[in-house]
ROPAZA-711239 format. One record per residue (C-alpha): residue number from 1; residue in one letter; x, y, z. Coordinates in nm, 4 decimals, always signed. Example, Ala and Ser with C-alpha at 12.3 -4.5 7.8 and 13.67 -1.06 7.14 Angstrom:
# ROPAZA-711239
<pt resi="1" resn="A" x="+1.2300" y="-0.4500" z="+0.7800"/>
<pt resi="2" resn="S" x="+1.3670" y="-0.1060" z="+0.7140"/>
This chain:
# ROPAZA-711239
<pt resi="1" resn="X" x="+8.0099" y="+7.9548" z="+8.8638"/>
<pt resi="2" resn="X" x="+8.3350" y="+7.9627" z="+9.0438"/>
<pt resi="3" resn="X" x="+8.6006" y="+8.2012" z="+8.9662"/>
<pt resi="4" resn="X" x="+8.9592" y="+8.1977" z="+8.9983"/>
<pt resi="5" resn="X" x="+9.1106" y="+8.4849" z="+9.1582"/>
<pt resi="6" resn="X" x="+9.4812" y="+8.5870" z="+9.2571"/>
<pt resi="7" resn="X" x="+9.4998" y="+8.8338" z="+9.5292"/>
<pt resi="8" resn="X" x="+9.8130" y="+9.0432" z="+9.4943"/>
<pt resi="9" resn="X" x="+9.9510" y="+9.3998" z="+9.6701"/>
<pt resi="10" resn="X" x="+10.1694" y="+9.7079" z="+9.6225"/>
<pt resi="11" resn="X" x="+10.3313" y="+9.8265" z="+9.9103"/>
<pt resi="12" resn="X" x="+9.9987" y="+9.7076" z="+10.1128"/>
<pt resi="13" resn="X" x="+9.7716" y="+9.8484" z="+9.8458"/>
<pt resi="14" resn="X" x="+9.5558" y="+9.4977" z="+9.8169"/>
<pt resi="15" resn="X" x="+9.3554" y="+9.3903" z="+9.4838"/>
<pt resi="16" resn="X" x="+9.1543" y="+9.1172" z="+9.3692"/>
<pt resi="17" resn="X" x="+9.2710" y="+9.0149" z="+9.0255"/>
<pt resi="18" resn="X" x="+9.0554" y="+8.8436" z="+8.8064"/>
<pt resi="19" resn="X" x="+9.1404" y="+8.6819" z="+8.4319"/>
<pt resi="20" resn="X" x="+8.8584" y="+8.8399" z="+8.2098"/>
<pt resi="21" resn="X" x="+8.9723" y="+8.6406" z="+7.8946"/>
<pt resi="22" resn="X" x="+8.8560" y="+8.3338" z="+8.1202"/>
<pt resi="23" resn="X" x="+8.5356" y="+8.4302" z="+8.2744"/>
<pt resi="24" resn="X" x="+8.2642" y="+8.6553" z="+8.1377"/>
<pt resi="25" resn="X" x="+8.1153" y="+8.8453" z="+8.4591"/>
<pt resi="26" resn="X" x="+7.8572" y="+9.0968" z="+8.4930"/>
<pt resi="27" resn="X" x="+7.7879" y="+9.3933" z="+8.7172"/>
<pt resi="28" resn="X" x="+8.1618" y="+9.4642" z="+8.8080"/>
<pt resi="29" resn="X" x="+8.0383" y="+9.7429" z="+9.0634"/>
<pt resi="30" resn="X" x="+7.8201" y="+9.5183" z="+9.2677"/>
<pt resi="31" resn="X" x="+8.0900" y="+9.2546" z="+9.2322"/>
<pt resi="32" resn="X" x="+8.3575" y="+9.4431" z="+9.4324"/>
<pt resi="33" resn="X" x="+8.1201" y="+9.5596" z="+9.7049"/>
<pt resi="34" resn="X" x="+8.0648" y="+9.2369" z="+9.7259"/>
<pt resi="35" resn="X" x="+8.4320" y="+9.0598" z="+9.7307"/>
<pt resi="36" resn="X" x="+8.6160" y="+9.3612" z="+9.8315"/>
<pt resi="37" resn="X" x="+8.4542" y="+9.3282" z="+10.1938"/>
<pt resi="38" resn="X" x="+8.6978" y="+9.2395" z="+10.4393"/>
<pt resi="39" resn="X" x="+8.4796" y="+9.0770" z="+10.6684"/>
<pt resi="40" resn="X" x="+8.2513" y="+8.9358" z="+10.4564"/>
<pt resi="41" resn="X" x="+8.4519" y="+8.8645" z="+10.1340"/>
<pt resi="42" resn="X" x="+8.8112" y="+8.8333" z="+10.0203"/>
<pt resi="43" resn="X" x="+8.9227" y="+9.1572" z="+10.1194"/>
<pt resi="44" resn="X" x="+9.1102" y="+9.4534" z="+9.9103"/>
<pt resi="45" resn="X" x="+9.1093" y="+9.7895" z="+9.8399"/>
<pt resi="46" resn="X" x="+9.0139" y="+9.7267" z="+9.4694"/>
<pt resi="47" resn="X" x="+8.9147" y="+9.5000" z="+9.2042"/>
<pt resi="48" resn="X" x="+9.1519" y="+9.4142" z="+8.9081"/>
<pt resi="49" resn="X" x="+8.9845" y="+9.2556" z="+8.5438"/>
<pt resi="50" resn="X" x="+9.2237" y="+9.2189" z="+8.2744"/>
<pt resi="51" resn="X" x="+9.0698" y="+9.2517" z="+7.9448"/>
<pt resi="52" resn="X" x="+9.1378" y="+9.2361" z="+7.5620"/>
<pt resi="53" resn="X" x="+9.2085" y="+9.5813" z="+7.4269"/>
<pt resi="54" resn="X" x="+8.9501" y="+9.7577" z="+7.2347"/>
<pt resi="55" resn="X" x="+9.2708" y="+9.8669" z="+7.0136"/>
<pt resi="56" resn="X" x="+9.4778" y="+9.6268" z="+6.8752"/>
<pt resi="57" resn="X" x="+9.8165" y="+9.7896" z="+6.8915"/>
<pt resi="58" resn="X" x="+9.7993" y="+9.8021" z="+7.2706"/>
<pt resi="59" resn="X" x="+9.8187" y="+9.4840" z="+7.4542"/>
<pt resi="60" resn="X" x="+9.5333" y="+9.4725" z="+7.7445"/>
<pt resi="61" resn="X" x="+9.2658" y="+9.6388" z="+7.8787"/>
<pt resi="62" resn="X" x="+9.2766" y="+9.6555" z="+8.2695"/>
<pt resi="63" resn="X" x="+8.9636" y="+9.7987" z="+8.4396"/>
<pt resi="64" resn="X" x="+8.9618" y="+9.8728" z="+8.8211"/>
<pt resi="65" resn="X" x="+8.6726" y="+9.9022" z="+9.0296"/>
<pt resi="66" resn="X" x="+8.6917" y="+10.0318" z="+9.4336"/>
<pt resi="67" resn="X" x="+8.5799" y="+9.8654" z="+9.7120"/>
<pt resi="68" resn="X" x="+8.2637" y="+10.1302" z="+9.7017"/>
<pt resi="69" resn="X" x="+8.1634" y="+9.9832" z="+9.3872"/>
<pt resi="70" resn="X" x="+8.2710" y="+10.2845" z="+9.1739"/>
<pt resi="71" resn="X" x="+8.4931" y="+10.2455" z="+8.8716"/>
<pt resi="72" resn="X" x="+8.8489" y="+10.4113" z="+8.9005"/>
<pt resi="73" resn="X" x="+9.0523" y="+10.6016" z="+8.5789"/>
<pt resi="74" resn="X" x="+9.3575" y="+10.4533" z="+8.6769"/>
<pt resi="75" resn="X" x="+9.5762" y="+10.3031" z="+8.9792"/>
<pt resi="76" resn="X" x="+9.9779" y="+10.3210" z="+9.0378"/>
<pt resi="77" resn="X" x="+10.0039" y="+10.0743" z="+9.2460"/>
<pt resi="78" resn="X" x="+9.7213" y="+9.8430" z="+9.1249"/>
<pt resi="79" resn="X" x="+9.8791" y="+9.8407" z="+8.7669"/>
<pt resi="80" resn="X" x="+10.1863" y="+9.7447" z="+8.8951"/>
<pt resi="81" resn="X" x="+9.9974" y="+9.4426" z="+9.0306"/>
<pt resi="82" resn="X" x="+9.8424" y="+9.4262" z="+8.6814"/>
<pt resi="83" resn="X" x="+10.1720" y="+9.3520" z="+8.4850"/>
<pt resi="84" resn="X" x="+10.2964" y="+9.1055" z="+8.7388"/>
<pt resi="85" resn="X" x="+9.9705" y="+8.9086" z="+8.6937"/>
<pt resi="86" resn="X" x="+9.9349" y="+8.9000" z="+8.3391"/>
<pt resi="87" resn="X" x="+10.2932" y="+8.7417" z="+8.3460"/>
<pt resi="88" resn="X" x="+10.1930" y="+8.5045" z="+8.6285"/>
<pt resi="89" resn="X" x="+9.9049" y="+8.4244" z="+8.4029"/>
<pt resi="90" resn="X" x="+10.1049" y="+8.2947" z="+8.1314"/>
<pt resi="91" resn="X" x="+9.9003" y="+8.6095" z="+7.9281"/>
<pt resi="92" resn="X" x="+10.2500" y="+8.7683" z="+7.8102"/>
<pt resi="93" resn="X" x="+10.6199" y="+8.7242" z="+7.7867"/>
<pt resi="94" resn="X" x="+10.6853" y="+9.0719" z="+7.7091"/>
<pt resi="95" resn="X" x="+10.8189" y="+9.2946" z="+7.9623"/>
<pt resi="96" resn="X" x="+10.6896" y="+9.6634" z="+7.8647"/>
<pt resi="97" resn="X" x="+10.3502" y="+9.6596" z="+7.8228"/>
<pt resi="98" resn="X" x="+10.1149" y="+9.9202" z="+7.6999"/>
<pt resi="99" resn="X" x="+9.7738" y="+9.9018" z="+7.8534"/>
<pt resi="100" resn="X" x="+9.4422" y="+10.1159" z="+7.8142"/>
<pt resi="101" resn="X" x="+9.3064" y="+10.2526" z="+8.1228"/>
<pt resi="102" resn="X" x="+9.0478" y="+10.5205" z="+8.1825"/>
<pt resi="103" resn="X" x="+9.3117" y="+10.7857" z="+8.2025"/>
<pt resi="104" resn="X" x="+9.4581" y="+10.6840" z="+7.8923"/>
<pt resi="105" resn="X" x="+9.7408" y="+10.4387" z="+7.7489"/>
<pt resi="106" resn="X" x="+9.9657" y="+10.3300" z="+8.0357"/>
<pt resi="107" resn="X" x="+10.3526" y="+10.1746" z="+8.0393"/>
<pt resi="108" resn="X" x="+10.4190" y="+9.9446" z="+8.3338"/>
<pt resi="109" resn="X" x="+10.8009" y="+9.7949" z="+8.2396"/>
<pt resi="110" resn="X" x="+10.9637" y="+9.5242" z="+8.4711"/>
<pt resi="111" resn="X" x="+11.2940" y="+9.6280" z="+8.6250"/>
<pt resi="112" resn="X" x="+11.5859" y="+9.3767" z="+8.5327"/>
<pt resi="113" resn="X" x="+11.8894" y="+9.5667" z="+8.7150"/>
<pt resi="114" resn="X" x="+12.0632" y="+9.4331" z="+9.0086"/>
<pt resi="115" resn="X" x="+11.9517" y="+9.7470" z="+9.2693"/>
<pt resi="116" resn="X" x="+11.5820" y="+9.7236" z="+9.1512"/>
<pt resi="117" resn="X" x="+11.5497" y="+9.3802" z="+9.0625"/>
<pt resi="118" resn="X" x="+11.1571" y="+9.2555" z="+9.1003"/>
<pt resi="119" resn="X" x="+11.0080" y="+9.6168" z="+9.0619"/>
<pt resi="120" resn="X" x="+10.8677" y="+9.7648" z="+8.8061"/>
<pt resi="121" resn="X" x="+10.8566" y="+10.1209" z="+8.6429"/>
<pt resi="122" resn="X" x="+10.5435" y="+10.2486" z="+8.5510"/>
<pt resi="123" resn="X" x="+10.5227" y="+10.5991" z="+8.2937"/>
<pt resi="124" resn="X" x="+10.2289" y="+10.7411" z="+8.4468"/>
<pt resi="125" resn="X" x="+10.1855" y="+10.9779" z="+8.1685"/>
<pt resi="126" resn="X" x="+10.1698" y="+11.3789" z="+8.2360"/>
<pt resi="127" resn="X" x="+10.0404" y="+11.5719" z="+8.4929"/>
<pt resi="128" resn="X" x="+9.7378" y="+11.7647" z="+8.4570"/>
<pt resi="129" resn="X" x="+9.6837" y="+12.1241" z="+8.6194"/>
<pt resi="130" resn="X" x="+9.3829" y="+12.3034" z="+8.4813"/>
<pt resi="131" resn="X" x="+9.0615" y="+12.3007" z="+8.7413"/>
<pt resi="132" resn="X" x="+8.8726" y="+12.1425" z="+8.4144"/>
<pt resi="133" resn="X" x="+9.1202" y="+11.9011" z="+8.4018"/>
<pt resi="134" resn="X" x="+9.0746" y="+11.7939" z="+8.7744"/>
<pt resi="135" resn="X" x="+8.8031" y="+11.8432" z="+8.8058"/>
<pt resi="136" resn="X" x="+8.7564" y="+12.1423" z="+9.0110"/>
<pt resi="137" resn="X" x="+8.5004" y="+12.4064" z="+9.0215"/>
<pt resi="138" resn="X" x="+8.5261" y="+12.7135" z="+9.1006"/>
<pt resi="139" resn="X" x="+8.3772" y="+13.1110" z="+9.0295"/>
<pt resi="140" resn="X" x="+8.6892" y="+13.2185" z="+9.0735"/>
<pt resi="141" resn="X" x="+8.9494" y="+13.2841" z="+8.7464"/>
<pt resi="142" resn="X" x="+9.2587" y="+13.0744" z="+8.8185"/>
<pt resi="143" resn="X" x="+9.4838" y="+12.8753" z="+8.6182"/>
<pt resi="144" resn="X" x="+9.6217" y="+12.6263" z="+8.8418"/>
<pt resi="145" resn="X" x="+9.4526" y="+12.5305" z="+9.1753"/>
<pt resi="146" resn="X" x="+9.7791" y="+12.5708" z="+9.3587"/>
<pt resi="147" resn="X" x="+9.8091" y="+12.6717" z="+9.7452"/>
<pt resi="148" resn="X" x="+9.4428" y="+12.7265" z="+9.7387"/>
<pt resi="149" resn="X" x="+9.2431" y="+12.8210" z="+10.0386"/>
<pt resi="150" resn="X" x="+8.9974" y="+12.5588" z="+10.0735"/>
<pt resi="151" resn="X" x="+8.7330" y="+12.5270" z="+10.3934"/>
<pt resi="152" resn="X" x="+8.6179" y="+12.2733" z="+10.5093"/>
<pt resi="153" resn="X" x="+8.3742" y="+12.3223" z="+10.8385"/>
<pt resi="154" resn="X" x="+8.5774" y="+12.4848" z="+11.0778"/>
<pt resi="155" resn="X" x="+8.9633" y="+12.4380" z="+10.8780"/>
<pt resi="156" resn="X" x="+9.0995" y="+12.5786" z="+10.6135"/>
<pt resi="157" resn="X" x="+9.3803" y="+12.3578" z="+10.3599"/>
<pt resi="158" resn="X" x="+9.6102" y="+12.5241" z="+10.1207"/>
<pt resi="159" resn="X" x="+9.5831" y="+12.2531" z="+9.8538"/>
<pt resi="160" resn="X" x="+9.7591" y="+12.1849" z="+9.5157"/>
<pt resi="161" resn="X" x="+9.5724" y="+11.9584" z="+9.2859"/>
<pt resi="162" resn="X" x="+9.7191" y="+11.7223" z="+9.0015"/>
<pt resi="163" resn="X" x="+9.5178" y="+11.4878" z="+8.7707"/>
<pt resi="164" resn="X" x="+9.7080" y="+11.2346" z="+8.7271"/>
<pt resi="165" resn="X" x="+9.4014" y="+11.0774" z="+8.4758"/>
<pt resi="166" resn="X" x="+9.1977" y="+11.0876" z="+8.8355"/>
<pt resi="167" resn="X" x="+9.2186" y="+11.3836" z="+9.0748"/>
<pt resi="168" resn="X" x="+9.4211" y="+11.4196" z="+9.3714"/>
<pt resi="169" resn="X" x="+9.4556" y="+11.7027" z="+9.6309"/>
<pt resi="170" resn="X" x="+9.7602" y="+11.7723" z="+9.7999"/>
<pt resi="171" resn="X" x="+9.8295" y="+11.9144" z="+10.1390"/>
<pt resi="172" resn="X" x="+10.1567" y="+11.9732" z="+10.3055"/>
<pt resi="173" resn="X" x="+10.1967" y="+11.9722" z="+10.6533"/>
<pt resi="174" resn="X" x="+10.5523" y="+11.9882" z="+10.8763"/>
<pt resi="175" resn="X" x="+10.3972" y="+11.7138" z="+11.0574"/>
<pt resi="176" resn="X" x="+10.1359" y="+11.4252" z="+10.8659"/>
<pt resi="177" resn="X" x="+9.9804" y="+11.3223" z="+11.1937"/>
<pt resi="178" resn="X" x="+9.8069" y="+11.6437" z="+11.3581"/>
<pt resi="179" resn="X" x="+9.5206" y="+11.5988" z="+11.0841"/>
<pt resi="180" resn="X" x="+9.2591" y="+11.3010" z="+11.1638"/>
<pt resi="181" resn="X" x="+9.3078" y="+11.1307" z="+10.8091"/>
<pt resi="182" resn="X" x="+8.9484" y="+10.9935" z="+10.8546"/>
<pt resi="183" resn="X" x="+8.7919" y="+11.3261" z="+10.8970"/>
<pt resi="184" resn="X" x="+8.9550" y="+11.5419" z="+10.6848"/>
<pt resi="185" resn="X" x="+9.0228" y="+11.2870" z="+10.4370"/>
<pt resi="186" resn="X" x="+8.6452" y="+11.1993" z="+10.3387"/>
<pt resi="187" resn="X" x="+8.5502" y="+11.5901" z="+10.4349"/>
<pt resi="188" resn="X" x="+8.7871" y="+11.7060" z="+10.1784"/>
<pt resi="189" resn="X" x="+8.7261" y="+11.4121" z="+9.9187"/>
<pt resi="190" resn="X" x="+8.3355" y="+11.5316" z="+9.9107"/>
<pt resi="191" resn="X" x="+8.3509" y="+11.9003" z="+9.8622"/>
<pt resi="192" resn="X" x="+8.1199" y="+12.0054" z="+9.6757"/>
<pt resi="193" resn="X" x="+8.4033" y="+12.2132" z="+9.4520"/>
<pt resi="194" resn="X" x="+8.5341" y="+11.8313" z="+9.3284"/>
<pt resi="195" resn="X" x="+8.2491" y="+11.7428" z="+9.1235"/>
<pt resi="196" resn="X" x="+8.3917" y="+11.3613" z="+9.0744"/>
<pt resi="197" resn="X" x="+8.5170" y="+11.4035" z="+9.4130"/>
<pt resi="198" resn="X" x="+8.8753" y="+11.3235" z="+9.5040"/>
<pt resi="199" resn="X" x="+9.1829" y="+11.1455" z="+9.6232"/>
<pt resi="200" resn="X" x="+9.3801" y="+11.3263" z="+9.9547"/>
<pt resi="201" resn="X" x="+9.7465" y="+11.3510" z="+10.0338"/>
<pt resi="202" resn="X" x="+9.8825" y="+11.4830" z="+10.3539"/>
<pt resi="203" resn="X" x="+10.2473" y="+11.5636" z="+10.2941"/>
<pt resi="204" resn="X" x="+10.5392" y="+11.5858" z="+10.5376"/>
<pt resi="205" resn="X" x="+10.9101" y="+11.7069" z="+10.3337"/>
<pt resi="206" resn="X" x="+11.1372" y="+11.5260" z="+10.5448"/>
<pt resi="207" resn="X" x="+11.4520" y="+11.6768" z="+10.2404"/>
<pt resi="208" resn="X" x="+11.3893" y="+11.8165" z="+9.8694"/>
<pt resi="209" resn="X" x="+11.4460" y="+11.3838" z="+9.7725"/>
<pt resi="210" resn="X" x="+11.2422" y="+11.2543" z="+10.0485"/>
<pt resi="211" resn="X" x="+10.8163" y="+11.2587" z="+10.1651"/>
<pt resi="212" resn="X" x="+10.6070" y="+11.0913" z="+10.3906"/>
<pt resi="213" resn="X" x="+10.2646" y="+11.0468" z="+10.2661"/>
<pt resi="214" resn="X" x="+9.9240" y="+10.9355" z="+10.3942"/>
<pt resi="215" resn="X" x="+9.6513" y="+10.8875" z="+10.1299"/>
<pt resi="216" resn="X" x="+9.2676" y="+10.8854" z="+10.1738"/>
<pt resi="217" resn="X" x="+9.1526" y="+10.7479" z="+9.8356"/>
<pt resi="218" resn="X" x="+8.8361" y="+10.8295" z="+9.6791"/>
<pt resi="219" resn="X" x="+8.6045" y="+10.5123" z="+9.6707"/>
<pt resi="220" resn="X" x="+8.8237" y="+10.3207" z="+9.9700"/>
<pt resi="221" resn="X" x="+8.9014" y="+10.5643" z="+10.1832"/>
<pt resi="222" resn="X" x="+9.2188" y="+10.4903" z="+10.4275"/>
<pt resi="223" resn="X" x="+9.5024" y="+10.3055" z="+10.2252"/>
<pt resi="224" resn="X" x="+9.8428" y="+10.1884" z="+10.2807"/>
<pt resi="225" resn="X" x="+9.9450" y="+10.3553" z="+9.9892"/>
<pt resi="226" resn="X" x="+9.8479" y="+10.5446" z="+9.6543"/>
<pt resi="227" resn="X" x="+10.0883" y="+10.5474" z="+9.3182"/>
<pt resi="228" resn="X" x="+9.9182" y="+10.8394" z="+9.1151"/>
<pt resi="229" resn="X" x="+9.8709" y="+11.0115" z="+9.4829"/>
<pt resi="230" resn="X" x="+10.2515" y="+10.9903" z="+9.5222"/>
<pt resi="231" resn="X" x="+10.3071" y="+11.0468" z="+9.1518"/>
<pt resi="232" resn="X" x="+10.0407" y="+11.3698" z="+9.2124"/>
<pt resi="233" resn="X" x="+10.1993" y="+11.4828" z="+9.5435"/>
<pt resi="234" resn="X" x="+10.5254" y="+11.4832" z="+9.3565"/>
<pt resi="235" resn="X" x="+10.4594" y="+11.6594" z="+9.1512"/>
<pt resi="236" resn="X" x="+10.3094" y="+11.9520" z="+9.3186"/>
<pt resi="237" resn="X" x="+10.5735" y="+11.9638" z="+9.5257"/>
<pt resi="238" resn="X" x="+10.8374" y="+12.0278" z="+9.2403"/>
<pt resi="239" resn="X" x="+10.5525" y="+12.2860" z="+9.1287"/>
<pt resi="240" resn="X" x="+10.6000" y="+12.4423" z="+9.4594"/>
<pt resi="241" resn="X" x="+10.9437" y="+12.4451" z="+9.4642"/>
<pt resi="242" resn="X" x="+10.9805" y="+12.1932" z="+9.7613"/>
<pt resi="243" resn="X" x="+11.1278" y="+11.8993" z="+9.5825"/>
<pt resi="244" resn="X" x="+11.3828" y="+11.8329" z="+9.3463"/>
<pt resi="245" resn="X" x="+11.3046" y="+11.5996" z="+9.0578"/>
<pt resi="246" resn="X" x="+11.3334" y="+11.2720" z="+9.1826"/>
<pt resi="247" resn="X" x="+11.1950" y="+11.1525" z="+9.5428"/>
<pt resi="248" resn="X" x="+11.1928" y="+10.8860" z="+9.7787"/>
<pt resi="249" resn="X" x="+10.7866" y="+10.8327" z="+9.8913"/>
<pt resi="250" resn="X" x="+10.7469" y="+10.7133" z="+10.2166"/>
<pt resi="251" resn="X" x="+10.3997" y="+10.5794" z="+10.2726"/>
<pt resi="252" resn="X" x="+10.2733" y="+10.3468" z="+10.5471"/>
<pt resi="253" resn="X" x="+10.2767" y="+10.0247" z="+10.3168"/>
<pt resi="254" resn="X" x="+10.6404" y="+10.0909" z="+10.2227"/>
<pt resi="255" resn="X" x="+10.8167" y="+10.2875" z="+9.9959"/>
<pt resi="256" resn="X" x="+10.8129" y="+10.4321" z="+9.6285"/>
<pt resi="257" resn="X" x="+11.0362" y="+10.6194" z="+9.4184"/>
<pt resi="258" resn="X" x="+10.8717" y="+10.9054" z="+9.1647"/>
<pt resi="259" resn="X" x="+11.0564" y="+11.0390" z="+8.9000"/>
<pt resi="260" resn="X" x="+10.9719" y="+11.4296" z="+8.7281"/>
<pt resi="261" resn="X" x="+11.2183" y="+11.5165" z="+8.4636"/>
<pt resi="262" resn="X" x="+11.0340" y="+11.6332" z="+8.1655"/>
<pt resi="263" resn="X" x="+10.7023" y="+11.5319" z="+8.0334"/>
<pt resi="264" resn="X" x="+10.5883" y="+11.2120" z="+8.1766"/>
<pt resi="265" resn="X" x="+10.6113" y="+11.0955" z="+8.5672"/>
<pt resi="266" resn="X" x="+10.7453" y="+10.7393" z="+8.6384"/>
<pt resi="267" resn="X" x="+10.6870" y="+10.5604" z="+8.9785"/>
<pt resi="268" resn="X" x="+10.8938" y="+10.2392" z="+9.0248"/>
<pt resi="269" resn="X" x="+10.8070" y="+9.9883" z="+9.3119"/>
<pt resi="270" resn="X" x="+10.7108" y="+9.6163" z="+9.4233"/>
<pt resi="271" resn="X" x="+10.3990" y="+9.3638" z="+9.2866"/>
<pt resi="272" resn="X" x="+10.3573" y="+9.1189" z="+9.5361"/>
<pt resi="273" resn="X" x="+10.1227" y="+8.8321" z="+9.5146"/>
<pt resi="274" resn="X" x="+9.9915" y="+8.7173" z="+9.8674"/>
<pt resi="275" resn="X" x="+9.7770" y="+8.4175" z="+9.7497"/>
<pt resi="276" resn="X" x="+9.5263" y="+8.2550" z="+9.5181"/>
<pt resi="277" resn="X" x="+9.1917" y="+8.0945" z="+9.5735"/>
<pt resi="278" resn="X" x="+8.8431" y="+8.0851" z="+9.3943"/>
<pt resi="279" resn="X" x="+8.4472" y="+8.2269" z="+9.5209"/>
<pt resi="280" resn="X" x="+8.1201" y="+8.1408" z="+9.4099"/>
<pt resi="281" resn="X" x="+7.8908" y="+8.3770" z="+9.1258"/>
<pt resi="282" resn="X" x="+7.5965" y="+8.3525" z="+9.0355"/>
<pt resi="283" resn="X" x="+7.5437" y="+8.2707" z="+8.6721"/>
């Protein structure tokens, strides 16, 4: 059988996004090994399926597999992709959408102003502190996980961890590139305290509106960028007292802008579609 695919990116965050009212396909997990293979396959990060919703007063269903083969809650930057394609796809006409993701009901809304015209604005929902809630498990009594001493082999990393519907673990650093990203990233992601393992952000404040972030993401490992990871780190940082409520994200794909006020985080930024093309499954 040969599929249609559209492969599309957020600020160099790549996907492979596939119309599941079209094609009925099997073994998702395998799938994206499979396609998500950069030297053997398309190539991405992820792969996108847009879906009917199980509910009918939402409007899709978009699940999101890594290029391990593991299923994800929930991606910032892939959803973004998400709402662009289901336009592209002829699938909707409405701008705000509300779409069911692991981690819940999710908001993506296209941007029509002049300043931010072609982004979009995604309500991310609330952050989540409890070490249940992470998950993170510990012996120890603690309400938050917040400038905690974690080692791993011969370091020790004063991280802050936010669910934001998956788990993320923050680190800040006055300077992003004295830790090897590979190392510590998968060394941190597999401690044996994150029992669904987890997503890793090294932090540099540049000012209390501005970050530079590098992301090792559970199931991909190095990225150009991560939208709950910069919606997570974000958010700990206002926790921490290190950043004021809305911030400029610098991360090595480009940029993002997360928003704090109240209740729910919102991360605005780009869907870009880099091109289309079709590979072979077997029925």
């Amino acid at each position: 059988m040969r599929v249609s695919f559209t492969k599309m990116h957020g600020i160099g965050n790549d996907f492979i996004l596939i119309n599941g009212f079209i094609y009925n396909l099997n073994n998702l997990s395998n799938l994206s090994k499979k396609i998500c293979d950069r030297h053997f396959g398309i190539g991405g990060d992820g792969l996108i399926i847009a879906l009917p919703p199980e509910d009918r007063k939402n409007d899709f269903q978009m699940k999101i597999f890594n290029s391990d083969g593991s299923e994800a809650e929930m991606c910032g930057n892939g959803i973004r992709c998400f709402a662009r394609f289901l336009q592209n796809e002829g699938l909707t006409k409405k701008n705000k959408l509300k779409i069911e993701t692991l981690a819940g009901i999710i908001t993506p809304e296209k941007i029509r102003t002049e300043a931010r015209h072609n982004q979009i604005r995604v309500n991310m929902g609330q952050p989540r502190f409890k070490p249940n809630q992470i998950p993170f498990e510990t012996e120890e009594k603690i309400d938050y996980v917040q400038e905690y001493p974690l080692t791993v082999e011969d370091e020790t990393f004063a991280i802050s961890c936010v669910s934001m519907g998956n788990p993320h673990a923050i680190v800040f650093t006055d300077n992003v590139e004295q830790y090897p990203l590979e190392k510590w990233g998968r060394a941190i992601e597999n401690h044996p305290l994150f029992p669904a393992k987890t997503n890793v952000e090294f932090i540099q404040i540049i000012n209390k509106k501005e970050i530079i972030m590098k992301v090792w993401e559970r199931g991909s490992g190095i990225t150009l960028a991560c939208g709950t990871g910069a919606a997570a780190s974000v958010v700990a940082g206002i926790c921490n007292n290190l950043l004021d409520n809305e911030v400029l994200v610098h991360l090595p794909g480009g940029d993002l802008i997360i928003e704090w006020y109240q209740e729910d985080v919102f991360m605005i930024g780009p869907a870009e579609t880099v091109f289309y093309g079709e590979f072979e499954v077997e029925e």
